[in-house]
N, C-alpha and C positions, 0 to 999 in steps of 0.2 A: 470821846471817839469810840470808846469799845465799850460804852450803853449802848450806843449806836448801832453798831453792829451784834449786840446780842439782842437787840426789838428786831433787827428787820428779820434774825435766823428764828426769832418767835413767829413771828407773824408768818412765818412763809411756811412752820410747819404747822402751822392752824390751818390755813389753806389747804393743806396735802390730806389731812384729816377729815374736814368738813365734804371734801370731793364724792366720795364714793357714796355719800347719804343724799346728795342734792339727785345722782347718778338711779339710784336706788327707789326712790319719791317718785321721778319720773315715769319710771315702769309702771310704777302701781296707778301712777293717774291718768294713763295714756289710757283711750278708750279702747276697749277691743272691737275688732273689724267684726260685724255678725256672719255666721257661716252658713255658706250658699247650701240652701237643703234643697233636696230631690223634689220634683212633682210627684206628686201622691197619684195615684193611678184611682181613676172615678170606679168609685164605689158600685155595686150595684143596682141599676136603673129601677125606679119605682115601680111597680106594675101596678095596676087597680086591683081592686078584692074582688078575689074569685080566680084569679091566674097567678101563674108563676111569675117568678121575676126573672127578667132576662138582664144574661150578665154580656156585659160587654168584648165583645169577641178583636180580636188585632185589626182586621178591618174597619170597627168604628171608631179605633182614636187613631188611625190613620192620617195624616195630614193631608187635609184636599189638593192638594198642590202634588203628592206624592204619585208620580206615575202606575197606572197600572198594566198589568202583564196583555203582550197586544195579541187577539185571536188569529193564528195561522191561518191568514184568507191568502196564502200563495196561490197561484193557477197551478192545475195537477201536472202541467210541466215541470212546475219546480219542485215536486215533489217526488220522493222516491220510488223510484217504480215499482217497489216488493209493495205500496200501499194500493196499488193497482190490483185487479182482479187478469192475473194474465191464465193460461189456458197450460197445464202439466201435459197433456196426453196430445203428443202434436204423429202419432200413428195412424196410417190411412183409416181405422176404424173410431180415432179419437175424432180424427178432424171431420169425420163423415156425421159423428153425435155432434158435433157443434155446429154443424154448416146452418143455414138457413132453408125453412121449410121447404122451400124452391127450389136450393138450390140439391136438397135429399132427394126430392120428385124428383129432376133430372139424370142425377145417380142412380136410382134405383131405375129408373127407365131405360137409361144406357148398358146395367149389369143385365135386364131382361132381355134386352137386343143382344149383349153379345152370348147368355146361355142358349138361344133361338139361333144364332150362329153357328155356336159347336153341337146342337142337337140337328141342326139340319145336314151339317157337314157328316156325322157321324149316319145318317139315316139313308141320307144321297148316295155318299161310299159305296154303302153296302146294297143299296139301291143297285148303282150303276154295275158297278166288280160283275154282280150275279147277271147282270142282264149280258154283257159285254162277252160273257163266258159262254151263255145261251148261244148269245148270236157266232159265236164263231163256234160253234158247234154245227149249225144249222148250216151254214153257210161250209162247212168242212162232208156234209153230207150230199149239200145240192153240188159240189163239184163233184164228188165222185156218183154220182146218181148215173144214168146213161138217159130215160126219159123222165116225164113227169110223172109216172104211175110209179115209176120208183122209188124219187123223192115222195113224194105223198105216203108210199109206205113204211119209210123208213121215218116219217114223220109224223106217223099218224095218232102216236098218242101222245103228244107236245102239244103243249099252247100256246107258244111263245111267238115273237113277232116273226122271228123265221119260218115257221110252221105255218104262222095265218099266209105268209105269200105265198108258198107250196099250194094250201087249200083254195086260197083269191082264184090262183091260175086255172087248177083244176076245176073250179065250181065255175068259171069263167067258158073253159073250154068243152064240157058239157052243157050249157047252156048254148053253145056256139055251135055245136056239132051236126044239127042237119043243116045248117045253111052253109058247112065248110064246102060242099060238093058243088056249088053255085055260086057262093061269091067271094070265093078265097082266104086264104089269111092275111091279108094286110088289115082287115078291121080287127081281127078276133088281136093282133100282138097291138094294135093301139089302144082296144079296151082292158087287155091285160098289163098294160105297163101305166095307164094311169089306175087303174083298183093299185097296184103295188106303190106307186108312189104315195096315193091316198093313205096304205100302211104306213111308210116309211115317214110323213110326218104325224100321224099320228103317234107313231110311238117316240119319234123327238119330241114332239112338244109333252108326251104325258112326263120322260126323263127332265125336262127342264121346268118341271115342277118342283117350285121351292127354290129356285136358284132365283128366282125374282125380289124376294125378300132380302138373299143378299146383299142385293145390288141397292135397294133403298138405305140399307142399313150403312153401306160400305159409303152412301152419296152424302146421307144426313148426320150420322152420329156424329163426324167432329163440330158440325155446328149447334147442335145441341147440347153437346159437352161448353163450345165459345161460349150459349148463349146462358147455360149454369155459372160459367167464369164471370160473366159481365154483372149478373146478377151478384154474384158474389160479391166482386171489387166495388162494386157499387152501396151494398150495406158496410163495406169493409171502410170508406170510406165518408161513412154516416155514422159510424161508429168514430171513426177518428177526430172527427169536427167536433162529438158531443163530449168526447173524453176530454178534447185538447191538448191533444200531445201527437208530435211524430217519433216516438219510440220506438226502437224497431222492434222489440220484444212485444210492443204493444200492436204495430200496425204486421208483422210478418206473420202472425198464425190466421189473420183474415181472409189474405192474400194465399196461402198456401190451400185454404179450405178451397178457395174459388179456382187455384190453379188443377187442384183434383177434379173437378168436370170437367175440364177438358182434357185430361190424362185417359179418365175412363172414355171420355170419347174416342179417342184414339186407340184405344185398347179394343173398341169392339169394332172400330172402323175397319184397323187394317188387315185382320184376320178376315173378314168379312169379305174386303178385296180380293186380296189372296186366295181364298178358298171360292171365290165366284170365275176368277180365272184359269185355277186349276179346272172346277167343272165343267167349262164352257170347252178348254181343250181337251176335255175327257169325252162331250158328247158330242162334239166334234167328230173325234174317232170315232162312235158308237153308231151314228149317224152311217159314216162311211163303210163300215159293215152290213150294215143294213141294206144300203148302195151295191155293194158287192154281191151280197145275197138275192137284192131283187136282178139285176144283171145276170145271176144263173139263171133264175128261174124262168126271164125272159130268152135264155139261149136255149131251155131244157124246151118250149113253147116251140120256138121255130126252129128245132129239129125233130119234134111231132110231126110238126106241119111236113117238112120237105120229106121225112117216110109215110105222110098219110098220102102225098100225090104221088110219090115213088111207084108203090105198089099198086096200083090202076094200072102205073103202066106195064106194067111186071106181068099181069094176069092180062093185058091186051095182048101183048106179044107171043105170050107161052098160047 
């Protein structure tokens, strides 16, 4: 019994022994796994003789399949508007440089109307003032006159339109003067109050020189200024279509250039008006002096006449 037991406490520390060599063995005959190496990056590309050899750039071992970067074809709506060409100088002499060559003509055609406005205004003024001063001059003379040989003298070195009726009458009534004793004054004061009226528009109509211009300019220039705007908005939105964009930065300096002809229209319209209706009531009045002036000269006439028949009978009776 205790052979027995001293084989099996042999044999079990053989076993314990033998272990770690069979453990041992194994390692060294286990095959090893081979290790996964890199792809080797291609060499540079052969070239023929006589060139260089070209080296392979990142784009050629790129993989076909590998997306490429997409070209920005957005519409210029979706694009940022500083990439736009927009216009810095939006000053009535900026937008006047960017306008359309059409719509500059009309600009510069409307500045010329209204400089012809205030050179006419300024011409007429001083025109009318002087004449207006005249005539109540003349007219401050034939009232206190007592006959025509009076006025005539006190007029005699004047040229003006008061004077010419003074002289009308008188060159009128020597003319007149042997047929007064046979066939009265009532022809000689008909042909003297039309020679004076004769004066009297003529020198209205020579004053209302120039006031005619006004009146085309005051009738036309806002529609020439419109027909500058229509032209305008019209390239304004030929431009908008070609750009493709409703931006207002992009579409408001178009619109603004177009809306300036018809600003200047208006700018020379309505001075124009203005100052044609002041003149008109200026010669108006000038007119009416003149009126006043021929009305003496026809009382200074037919109180000649009632002392030329007076005195006949003066000298019959004495």
């Amino acid at each position: 019994m205790l052979k027995k037991r001293i084989a099996a406490m042999m044999l079990m520390a053989g076993s314990v022994l033998a272990a770690p060599g069979i453990g041992h063995a194994q390692e060294q005959t286990a095959p090893q796994a081979p290790a996964a190496q890199a792809p080797a990056m291609p060499q540079e590309l052969s070239a023929p003789a006589g060139q260089q050899p070209m080296t392979a750039t990142p784009t050629d071992i790129m993989p076909p399949d590998a997306p490429s970067t997409p070209n920005d074809n957005r519409p210029v709506a979706q694009q940022a508007p500083s990439a736009l060409e927009l216009p810095h100088n939006l000053s009535p002499w900026g937008m006047f440089m960017g306008a359309d060559i059409v719509v500059k003509a009309v600009m510069i055609g409307l500045a010329f109307a209204s400089l012809v406005t205030w050179t006419v205004w300024l011409a007429k003024s001083l025109e009318l003032a002087a004449a207006r001063h005249r005539a109540r001059r003349a007219l401050h003379v034939i009232s206190k006159a007592r006959t025509l040989a009076d006025a005539g003298r006190a007029l005699e070195a004047r040229h003006d339109t008061g004077a010419a009726l003074v002289h009308a009458a008188r060159q009128e009534v020597e003319l007149t003067q042997a047929a007064l004793d046979h066939a009265g004054g009532d022809g000689l004061k008909e042909r003297v109050g039309s020679r004076l009226s004769r004066i009297e528009a003529m020198a209205g109509r020579r004053m209302s020189r120039g006031t005619g211009v006004l009146a085309t300019i005051g009738s036309t220039a806002p529609f020439v200024g419109l027909f500058g705007t229509v032209w305008g908005i019209m390239n304004s939105f030929i431009g908008i279509s070609e750009a493709q964009t409703t931006n207002l930065a992009v579409v408001a300096p178009g619109i603004a250039e177009a809306l300036l002809a018809t600003a200047l229209g208006l700018v020379a319209a309505i001075p124009a008006v203005v100052i044609y209706n002041v003149f008109a009531r200026a010669i108006t009045g000038y007119r009416q002096l003149l009126a006043d002036a021929s009305a003496g000269v026809e009382r200074l006439v037919s109180r000649d006449l009632d002392f030329r028949s007076v005195r006949p009978r003066a000298v019959a009776a004495e």
